[in-house]
C-alpha positions as CSV (number, residue, x, y, z in Angstrom):
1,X,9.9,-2.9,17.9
2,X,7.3,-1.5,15.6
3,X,7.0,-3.2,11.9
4,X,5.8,-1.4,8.9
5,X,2.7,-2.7,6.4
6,X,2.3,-2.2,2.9
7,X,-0.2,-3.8,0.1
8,X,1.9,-4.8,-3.0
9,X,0.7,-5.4,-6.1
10,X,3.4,-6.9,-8.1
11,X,2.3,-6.8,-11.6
12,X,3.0,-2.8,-11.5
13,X,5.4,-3.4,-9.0
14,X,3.6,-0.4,-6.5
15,X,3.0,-0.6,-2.8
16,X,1.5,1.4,-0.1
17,X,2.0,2.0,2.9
18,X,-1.2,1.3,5.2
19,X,0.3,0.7,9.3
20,X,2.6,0.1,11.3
21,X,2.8,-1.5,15.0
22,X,3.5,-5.3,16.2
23,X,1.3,-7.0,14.1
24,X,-0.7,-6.9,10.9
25,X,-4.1,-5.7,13.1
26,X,-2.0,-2.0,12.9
27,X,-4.2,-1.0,9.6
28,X,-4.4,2.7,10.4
29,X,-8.0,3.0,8.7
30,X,-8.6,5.6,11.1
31,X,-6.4,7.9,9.2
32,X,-8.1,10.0,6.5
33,X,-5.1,10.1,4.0
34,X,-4.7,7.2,4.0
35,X,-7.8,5.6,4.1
36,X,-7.9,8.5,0.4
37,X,-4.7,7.0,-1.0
38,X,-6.0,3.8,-0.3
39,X,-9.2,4.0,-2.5
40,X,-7.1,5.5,-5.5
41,X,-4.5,2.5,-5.0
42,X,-7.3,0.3,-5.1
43,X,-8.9,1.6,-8.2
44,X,-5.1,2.0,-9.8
45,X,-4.8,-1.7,-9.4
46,X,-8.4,-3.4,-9.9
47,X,-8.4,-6.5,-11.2
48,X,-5.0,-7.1,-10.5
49,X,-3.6,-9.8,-7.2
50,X,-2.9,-7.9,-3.9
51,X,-1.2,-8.6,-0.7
52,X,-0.2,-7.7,2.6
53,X,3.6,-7.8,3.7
54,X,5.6,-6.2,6.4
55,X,7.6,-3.6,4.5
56,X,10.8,-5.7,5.2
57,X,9.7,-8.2,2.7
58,X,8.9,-6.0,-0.1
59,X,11.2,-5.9,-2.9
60,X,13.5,-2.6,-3.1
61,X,13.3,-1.7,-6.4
62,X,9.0,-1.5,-5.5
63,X,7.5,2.1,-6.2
64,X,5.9,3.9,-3.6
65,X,2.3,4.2,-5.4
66,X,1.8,7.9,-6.1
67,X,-1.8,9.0,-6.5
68,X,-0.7,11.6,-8.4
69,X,0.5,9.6,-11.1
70,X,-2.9,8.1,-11.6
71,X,-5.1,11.0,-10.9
72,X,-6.1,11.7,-14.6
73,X,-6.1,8.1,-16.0
């Protein structure tokens, strides 16, 4: 069964979404949105403690980061 893979950053309580397959070697960093969304996550967050979970361990009340939110800040 495939598992999804998000980073979380829990201060702002965002994730995003980054793979999906058996393990955590799935990063799809091969895939041009999200390779974009990734950057603007990163820069959204800097500074602040990342990490890696399978998206069953994430907490539901989490936010889906959205770039747009952060495009002008």
């Amino acid at each position: 069964m495939s598992r999804t893979f998000e980073i979380v950053c829990h201060e702002t309580r965002q994730t995003l979404w980054i793979g999906q397959g058996k393990d955590l070697n799935c990063f799809y960093s091969s895939n041009l949105e999200v390779m974009n969304k990734l950057g603007r996550f990163l820069q959204a967050t800097l500074g602040k403690t990342l990490i890696v979970l399978d998206s069953e361990y994430v907490d539901s009340d989490y936010q889906e980061f959205d770039s747009d939110f952060y495009k002008d800040a």
